[in-house]
N, C-alpha and C positions, 0 to 999 in steps of 0.2 A: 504494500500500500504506500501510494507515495505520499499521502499526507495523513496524520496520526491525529487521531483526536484528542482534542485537550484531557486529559484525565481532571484538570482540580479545576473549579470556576472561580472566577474571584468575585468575592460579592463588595459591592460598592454603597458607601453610604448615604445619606441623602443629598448631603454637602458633595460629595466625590462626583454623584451623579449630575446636579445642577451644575457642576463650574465644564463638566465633558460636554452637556449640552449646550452652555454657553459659548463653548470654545467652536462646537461643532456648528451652532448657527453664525458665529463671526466667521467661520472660513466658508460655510454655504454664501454670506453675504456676499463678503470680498471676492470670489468666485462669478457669483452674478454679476457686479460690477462690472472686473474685467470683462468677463465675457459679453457684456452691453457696448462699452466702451471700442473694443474689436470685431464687434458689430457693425457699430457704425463706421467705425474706420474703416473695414472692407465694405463697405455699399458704397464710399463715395469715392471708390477709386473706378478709372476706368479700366472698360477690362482687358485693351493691350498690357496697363500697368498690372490688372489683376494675374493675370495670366502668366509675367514675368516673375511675380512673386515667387505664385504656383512651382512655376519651375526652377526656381531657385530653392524651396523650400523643399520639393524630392530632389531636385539632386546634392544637395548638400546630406541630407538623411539617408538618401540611397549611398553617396560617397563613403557615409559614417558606416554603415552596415557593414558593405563590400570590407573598408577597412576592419574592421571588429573582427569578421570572418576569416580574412585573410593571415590576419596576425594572430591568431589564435590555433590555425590551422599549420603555421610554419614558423611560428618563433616561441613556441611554448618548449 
């Protein structure tokens, strides 16, 4: 099995569980923000420039990957 299940749970107390929710709704926020804020920033581009992005954004990841693979496959 490749993942084991927890044997102990940890139990949380009232106080533990209020500040995990709180912490959990400020990064749900901050999340929505950005992800508004990159919203509109992609709609008001045109989309030659969208398109260059685009491609700048796989090949830079696609680059990263091949690299990753490459070096792991011949320099480990």
């Amino acid at each position: 099995m490749i993942f084991r299940s927890m044997k102990t749970s940890v139990k949380l107390t009232s106080g533990q569980e209020k500040l995990a929710m709180r912490i959990s709704y400020s990064l749900v926020h901050w999340q929505r923000r950005l992800a508004m804020k990159m919203n509109t920033t992609i709609n008001s581009l045109p989309a030659q420039q969208l398109k260059f992005w685009l491609f700048l954004v796989c090949l830079l990841g696609g680059g990263t990957c091949i690299y990753l693979i490459v070096t792991s496959l011949f320099f480990t």
